[in-house]
C-alpha positions in Angstrom: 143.6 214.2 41.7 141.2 215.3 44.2 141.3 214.2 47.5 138.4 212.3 49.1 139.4 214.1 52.8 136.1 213.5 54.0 133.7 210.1 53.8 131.6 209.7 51.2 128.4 210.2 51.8 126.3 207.4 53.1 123.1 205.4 54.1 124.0 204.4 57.6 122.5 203.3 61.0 123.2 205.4 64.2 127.1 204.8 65.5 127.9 202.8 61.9 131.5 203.6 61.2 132.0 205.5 57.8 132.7 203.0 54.7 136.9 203.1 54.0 137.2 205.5 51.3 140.5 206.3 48.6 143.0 208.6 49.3 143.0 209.7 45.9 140.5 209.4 43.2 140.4 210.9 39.5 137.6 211.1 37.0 137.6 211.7 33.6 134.9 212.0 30.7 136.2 209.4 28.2 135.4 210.5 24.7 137.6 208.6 23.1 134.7 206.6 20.7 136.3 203.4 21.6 134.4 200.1 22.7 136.9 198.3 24.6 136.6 198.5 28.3 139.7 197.9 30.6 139.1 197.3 34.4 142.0 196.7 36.4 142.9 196.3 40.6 146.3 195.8 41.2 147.2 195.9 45.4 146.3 199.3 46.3 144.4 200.9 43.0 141.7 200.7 40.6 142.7 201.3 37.3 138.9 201.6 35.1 139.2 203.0 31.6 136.3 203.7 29.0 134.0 202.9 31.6 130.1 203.2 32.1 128.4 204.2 35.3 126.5 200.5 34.8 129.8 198.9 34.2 131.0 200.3 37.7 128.7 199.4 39.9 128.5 195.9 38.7 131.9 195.6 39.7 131.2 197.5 43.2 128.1 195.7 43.9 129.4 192.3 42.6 125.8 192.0 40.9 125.5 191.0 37.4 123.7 193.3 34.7 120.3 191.2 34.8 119.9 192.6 38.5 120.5 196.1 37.7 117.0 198.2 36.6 116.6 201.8 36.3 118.9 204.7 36.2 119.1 207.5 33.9 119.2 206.9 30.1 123.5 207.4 29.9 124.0 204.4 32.8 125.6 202.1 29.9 126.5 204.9 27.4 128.5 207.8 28.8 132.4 207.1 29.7 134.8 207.4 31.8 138.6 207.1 33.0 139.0 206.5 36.8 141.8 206.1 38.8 141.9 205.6 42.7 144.5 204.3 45.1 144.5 203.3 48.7 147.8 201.1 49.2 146.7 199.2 51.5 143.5 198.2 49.9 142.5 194.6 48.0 139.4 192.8 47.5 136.4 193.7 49.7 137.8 196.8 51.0 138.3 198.1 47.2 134.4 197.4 46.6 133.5 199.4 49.9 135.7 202.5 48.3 134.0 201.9 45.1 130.6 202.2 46.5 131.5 205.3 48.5 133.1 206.9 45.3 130.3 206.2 43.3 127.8 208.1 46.2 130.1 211.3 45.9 130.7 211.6 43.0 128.0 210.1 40.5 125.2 210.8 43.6 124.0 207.1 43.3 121.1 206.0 45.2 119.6 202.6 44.8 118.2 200.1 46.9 117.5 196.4 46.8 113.9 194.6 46.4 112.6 191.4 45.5 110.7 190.5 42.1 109.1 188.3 40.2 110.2 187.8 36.8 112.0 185.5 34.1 114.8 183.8 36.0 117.6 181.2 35.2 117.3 178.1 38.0 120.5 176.4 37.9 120.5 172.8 39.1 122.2 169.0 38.9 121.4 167.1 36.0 121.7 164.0 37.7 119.5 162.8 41.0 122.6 161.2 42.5 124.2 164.3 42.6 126.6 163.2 40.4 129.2 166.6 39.3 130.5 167.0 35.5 133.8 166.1 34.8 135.2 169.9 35.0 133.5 170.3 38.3 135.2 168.5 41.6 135.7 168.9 44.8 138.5 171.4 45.7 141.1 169.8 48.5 142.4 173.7 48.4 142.8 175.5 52.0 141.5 179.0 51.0 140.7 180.2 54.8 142.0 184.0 54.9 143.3 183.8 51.4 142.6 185.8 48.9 142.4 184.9 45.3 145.3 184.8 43.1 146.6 182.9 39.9 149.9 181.2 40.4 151.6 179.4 38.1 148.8 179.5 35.7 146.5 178.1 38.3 143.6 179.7 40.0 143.6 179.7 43.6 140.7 180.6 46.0 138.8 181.9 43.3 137.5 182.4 40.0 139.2 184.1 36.4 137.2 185.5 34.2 138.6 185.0 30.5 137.1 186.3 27.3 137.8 186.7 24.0 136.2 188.0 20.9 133.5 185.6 20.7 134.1 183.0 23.2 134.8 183.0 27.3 136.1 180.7 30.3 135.9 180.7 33.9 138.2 178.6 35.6 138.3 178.4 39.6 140.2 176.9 42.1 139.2 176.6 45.7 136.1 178.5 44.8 132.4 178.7 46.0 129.2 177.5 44.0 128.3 181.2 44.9 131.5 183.0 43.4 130.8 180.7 40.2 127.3 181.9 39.5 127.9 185.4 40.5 130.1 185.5 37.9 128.4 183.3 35.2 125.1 185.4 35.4 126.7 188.4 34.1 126.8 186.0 30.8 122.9 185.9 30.6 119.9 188.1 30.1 118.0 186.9 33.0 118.9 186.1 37.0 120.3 183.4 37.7 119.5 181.6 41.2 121.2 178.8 42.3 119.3 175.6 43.0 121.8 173.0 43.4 122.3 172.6 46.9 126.0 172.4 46.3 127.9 173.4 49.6 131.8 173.6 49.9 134.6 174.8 47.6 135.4 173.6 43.8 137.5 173.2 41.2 136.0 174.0 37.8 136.7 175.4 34.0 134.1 176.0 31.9 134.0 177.1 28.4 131.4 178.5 26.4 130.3 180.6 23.4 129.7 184.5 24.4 129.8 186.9 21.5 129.5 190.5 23.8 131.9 193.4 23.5 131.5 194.0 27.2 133.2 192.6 29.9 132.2 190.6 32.3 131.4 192.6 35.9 133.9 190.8 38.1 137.1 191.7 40.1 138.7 188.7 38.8 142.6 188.2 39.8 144.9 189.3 36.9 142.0 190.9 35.1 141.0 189.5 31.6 143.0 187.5 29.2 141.7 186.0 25.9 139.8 182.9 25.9 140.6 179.7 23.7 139.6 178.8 20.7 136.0 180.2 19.6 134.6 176.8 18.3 132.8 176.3 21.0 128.9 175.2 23.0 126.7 177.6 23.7 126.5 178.1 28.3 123.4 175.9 28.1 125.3 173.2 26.3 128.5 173.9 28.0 127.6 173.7 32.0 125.3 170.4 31.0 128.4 168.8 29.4 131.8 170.1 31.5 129.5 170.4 35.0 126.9 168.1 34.8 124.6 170.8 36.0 121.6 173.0 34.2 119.8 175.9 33.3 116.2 175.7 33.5 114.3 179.2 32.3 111.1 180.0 34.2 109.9 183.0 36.5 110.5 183.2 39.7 111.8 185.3 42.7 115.5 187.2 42.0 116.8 189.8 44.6 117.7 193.8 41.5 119.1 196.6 43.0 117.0 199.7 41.4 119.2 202.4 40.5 116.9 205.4 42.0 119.1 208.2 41.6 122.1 209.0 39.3 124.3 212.5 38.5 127.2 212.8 35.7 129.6 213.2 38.2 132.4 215.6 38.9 135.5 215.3 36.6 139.1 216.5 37.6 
């Protein structure tokens, strides 16, 4: 493995501490032919096989592929196995060593703007306010915890589930934010949030996704198959189990642009 001795390089202000970076970090060229992609961050490592540059830096950037333009033309196509550990790593930390990996060792550049464009508004159904009955309000302390699955329960969070034509998110204790982050990586266009909604949740939703790919999430206890596959579309699914909508229209969505890109050193 090759040791990252030295911080990655990075964009940063005068006196701006160097980004955490692994202790040790492998990459290698996946030509395997396979589909699948596994992503995997047990306490202390990142375990990411058959994976794209594009599928990395949604996970790193927590950004969902809709806000993701440019790049060079084998972003989604090329593959790769890495492995990185820093024990006492988990969470935000992991995202920050993630980032700094990607800058030495794939040379990404990108930056963020504003456009306009064909967007997703997500809003309530109801004027009251009035939530779906797989949406409540959470009564979970989640202050300095991080998110984990106990018991089959989802706690301070939300799990990403998916199988082969069908997924689930299920949270516990988790933000309107976390929930959209993650459900946007399910559609082709931004999604912006326009419900007002403040505070943490309880939710499961299930819906209809027929995509190879995974979604771009650090999700606790990585992916596990959904249920069954007879199932709503997400437009009839979050009006019926959330009470809550998805209006298409243009408008204004924060995309990072992907301005520069290398194949990247492999051990």
């Amino acid at each position: 493995m090759l040791l990252l001795a030295l911080a990655a390089r990075w964009t940063a202000f005068a006196g701006q501490a160097p980004p955490p970076v692994f202790e040790a970090a492998s990459i290698k060229r996946n030509t395997s032919g396979e589909t699948r992609t596994r992503f995997e961050t047990p306490p202390g490592r990142v375990n990411a096989i058959n994976v794209p540059l594009g599928f990395v830096i949604r996970q790193a950037y927590r950004v969902p592929e809709s806000r993701i333009v440019g790049g060079p033309a084998w972003l989604d196509s090329d593959r790769f196995d890495i492995v990185a550990t820093a024990p006492a790593a988990t969470g935000d930390a992991v995202r920050e060593m993630l980032r700094a990996l990607l800058t030495e060792r794939y040379g990404l550049r990108m930056h963020a703007e504003t456009r306009e464009m064909p967007v997703y508004m997500l809003r309530l159904m109801r004027a009251d306010g009035a939530l779906g009955s797989s949406l409540r309000r959470s009564t979970m302390d989640c202050a300095g915890r991080p998110s984990s699955v106990v018991a089959g329960q989802v706690r301070c969070g939300v799990l990403v589930s998916q199988g082969p034509a069908s997924a689930s998110l299920r949270g516990g204790g988790a933000t309107i934010d976390s929930f959209v982050r993650l459900l946007a990586d399910f559609l082709e266009r931004p999604l912006v949030d326009e419900t007002g909604l403040t505070g943490t949740f309880d939710l499961e939703l299930q819906f209809s996704a027929p995509r190879s790919s995974m979604p771009g999430a650090l999700a606790p206890g990585g992916l596990a198959a959904a249920g069954p596959d007879d199932v709503p579309t997400v437009f009839t699914a979050v009006r019926e189990q959330l009470g809550v909508k998805l209006d298409a229209q243009r408008g204004r969505a924060e995309v990072w642009v992907v301005d520069a890109a290398s194949p990247p050193s492999v051990d």
